[in-house]
N, C-alpha and C positions, 0 to 999 in steps of 0.2 A: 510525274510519278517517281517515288526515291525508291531504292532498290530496298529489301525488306531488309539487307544485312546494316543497311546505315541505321534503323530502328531498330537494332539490337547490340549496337556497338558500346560496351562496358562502361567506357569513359566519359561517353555525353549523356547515360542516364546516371551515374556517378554525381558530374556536373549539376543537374536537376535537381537532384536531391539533395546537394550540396546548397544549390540555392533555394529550396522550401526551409533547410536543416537555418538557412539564415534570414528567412522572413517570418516564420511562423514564432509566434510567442506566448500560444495558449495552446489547449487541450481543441482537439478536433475531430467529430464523425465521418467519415465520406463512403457512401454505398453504392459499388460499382452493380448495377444491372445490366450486366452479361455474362453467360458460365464462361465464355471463350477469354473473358479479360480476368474472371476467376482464376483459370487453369495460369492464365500465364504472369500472374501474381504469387501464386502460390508455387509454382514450377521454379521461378528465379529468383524467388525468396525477395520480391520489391518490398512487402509489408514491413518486412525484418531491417532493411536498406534506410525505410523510411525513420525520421526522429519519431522518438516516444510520442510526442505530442498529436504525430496523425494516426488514427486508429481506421484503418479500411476493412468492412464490413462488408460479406456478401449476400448480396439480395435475391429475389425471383428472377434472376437469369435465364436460369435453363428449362426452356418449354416443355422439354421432359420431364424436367421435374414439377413442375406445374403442373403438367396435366393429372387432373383428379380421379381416385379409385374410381367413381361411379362412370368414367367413360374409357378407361381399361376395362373394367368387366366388362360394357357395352361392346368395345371391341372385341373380348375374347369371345361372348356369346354370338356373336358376325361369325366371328370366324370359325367357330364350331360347325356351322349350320354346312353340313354334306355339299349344298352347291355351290357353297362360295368359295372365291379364291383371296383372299386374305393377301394386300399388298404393302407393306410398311418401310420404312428405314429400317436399318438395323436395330440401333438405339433403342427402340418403342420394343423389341422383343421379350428383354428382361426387367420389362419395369413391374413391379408387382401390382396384380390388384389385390382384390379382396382373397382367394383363397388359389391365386394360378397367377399365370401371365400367360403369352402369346406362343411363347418357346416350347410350353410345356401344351400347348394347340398344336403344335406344327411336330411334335415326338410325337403324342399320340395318334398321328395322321391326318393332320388335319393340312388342308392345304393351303401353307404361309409360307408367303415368299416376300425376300428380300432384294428390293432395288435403289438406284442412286439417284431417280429423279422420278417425278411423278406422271411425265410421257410414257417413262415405261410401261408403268403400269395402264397406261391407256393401249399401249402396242399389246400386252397381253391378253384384255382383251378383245382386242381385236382379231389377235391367234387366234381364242378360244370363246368364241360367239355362244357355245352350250352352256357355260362357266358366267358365273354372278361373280365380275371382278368389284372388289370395296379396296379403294385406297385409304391409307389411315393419314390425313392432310391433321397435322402437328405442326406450332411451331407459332415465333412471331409475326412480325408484321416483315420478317423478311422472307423466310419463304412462301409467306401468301402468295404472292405474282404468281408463282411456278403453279402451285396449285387452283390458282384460278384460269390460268391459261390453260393447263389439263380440263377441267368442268368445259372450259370453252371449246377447246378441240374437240374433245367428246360430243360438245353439243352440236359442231359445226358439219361432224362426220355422222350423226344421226348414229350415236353409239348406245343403244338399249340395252346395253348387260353393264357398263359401266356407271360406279358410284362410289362418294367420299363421304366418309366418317370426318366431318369438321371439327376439330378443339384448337384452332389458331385462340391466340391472346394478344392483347393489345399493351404498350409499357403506360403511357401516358397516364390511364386509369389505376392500375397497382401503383404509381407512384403518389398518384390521389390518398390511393386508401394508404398507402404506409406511413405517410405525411398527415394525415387525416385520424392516426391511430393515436391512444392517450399514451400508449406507452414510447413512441417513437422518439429516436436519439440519433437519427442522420441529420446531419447539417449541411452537406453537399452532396451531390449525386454524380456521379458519371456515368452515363447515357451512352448506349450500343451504337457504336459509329454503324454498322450494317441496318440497324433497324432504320436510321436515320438517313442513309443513301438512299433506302426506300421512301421514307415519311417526312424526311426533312425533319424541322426542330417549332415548326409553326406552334406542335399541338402542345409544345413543354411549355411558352411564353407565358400562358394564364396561370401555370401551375406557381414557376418561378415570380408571379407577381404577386400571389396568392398569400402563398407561404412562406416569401423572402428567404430561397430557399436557392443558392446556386446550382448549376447544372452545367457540364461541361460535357460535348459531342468528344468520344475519345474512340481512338482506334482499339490494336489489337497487341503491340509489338511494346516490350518493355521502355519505350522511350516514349512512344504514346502517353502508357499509363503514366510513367514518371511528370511528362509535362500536364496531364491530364489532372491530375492532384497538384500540379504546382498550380497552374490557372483557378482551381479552385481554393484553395488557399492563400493564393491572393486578392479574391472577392471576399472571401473571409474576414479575414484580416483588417479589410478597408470596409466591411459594409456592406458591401455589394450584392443584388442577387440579379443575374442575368444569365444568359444561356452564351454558353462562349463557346466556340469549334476548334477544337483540337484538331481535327480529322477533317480538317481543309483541303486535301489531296483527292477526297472522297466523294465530301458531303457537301450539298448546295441546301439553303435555307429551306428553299421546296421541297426537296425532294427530286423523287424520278415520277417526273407524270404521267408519263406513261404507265407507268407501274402501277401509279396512284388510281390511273382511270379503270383498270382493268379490276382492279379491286370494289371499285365502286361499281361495276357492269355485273361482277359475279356474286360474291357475297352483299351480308349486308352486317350493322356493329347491332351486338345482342348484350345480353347479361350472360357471363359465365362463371363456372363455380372453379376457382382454384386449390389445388393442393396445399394444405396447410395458412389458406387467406380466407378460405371459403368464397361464397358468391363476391363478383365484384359486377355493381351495374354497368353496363355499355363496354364490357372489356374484352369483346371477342366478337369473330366472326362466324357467323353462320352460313350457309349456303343461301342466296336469295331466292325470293318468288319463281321469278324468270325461268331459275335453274333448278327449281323444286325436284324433276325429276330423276338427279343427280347427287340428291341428298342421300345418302343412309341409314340415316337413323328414321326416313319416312318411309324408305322402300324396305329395311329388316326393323318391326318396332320391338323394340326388348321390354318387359317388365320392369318397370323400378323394383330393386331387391335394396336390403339394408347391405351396407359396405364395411369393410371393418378396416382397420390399420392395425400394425404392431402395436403394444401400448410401450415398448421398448424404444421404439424411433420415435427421433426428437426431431425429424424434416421438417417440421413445420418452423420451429421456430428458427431451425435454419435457415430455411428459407427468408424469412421476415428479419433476419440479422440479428436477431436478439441474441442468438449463440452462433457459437464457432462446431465445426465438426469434432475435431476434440474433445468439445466437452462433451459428448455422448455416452453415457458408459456402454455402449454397445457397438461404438465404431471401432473395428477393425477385430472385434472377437465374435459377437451376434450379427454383425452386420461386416459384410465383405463384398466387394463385386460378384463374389461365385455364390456369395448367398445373401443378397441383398433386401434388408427388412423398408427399407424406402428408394422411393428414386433419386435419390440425392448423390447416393452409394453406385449405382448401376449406368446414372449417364455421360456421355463422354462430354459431357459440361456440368456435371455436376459437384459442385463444394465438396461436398464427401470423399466423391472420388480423386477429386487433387489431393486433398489432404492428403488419401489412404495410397496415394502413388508416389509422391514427393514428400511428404513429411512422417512416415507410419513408422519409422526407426527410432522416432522420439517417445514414442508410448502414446498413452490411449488420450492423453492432456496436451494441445498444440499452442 
């Protein structure tokens, strides 16, 4: 394991760049899917580093920003309801739904609480046996494990006050659909080296055969990224489409099978509907049969109600790479972290909010 400060040393992503800046000879797409490889593209200014010819675009990354109004309001009405206790990330507080979010639950008395792993919220309750605790289980295919091991303790301690609100998502399917869309313009991808510790790279193989479409496992740390668009720009260039690991340190072709199994014992892969993608088949997990009891969207059922968006926010097509945050006329005047008309703006991986933290001194055009 290298120490994190070698992967941010100036002069060997310098290097990297210096040598894509000398193999690359044409015009180039590459859409990183991770908010976390976002923030730190856009923090150290690699895009700008990069020659004109690579153009890096950000995709459905940030599972906060994925997750769709219709299961924000679902949570905000959970967590309205007088017996419940409402347990979330931070992140999930300020993302808007339709006419509230969770913050504005938890001002006006409602009981929502913030924790860093999803045990906690199984210890709480088990504090409070009177109390209807609902975990909000967000996120990819990397924080599954944590959350299925929480469903499993629960189940293992015969815990009848505790349940999870499921919106996990899956990458392999959204790169389906984006590559599958008539307007799509990525021609390489870089793939979340954390989802991939989990999952391994098995399930990109067919994609990358599919659509001769490279894909490169890449970490987190500017030298990452730089080799990470060098590797794929090299299969560019020659032809090439195969799935290549940057994040050799990390990631094993498998995966973590253990992790793998625990996920196939608790949940099971559904259809779910994304933020600014809409539905996508097979690309989320659900709570399974087994653990029915642990579900909550079976134990609080909500109404389907009609959802609204800003018609001001342009997240979706940010999301989908077709724009840049910039080009929003409402980032950074209508839209701000303190008053955030999408979740793009609001999560700590999401596009918007790099921008509006690192680049907002250039004007509303990035």
């Amino acid at each position: 394991m290298k120490y994190v400060s070698e992967f941010r040393d100036a002069a060997r992503v310098r290097r990297v760049i210096d040598e894509i800046r000398r193999t690359i000879t044409r015009r180039w797409t590459i859409m990183e899917i991770c908010g976390g490889q976002t923030h730190t593209i856009v923090r150290h200014g690699l895009d700008e580093m990069l020659p004109a010819e690579v153009e890096l675009v950000h995709g459905p990354g940030c599972p906060v920003c994925v997750t769709p109004v219709e299961t924000i309001d679902r949570a905000i009405a959970i967590a309205s309801r007088p017996e419940v206790t409402f347990v979330s990330f931070g992140d999930m507080l300020r993302v808007p739904g339709s006419a509230s979010d969770l913050l504005h639950v938890k001002s006006g008395g409602g009981d929502v609480r913030v924790v860093y792993s999803p045990l906690d919220a199984v210890r709480i309750a088990q504090a409070c046996p009177q109390r209807e605790v609902v975990f909000f289980g967000v996120g990819f295919e990397t924080t599954a494990p944590a959350n299925a091991m929480a469903i499993r303790q629960a189940a293992r301690v015969r815990l009848g006050n505790f349940s999870m609100l499921v919106s996990h998502v899956l990458v392999p399917p959204v790169i389906d659909a984006l590559l599958g869309a008539p307007d799509n313009r990525v021609q390489a991808f870089l793939a979340a080296g954390h989802v991939c510790t989990v999952m391994g790279w098995t399930q990109y193989e067919p994609l990358v055969t599919r659509y001769g479409v490279p894909l490169v496992v890449t970490g987190f740390e500017p030298l990452d990224i730089a080799q990470g668009a060098l590797m794929a720009v090299r299969q560019l260039e020659r032809g090439h489409a195969r799935v290549d690991n940057q994040y050799a340190r990390a990631v094993q072709r498998e995966g973590n099978r253990p992790a793998r199994a625990v996920l196939d014992e608790v949940f099971e892969v559904c259809d779910r509907p994304w933020r600014g993608l809409g539905t996508i088949p097979r690309s989320g997990f659900r709570v399974s049969r087994d653990f029915a009891a642990f579900d909550a969207e079976l134990r609080f059922p909500v109404a389907e109600a009609a959802t609204t968006e800003s018609a001001a926010c342009m997240a979706g097509l940010v999301l989908r790479g077709q724009k840049k945050p910039g080009d929003c006329p409402a980032f950074g005047t209508l839209c701000t972290p303190e008053r955030p008309l999408g979740a793009p703006m609001v999560s700590s991986e999401g596009a918007c909010a790099a921008y509006y933290h690192y680049r907002r001194y250039r004007g509303a055009r990035c």
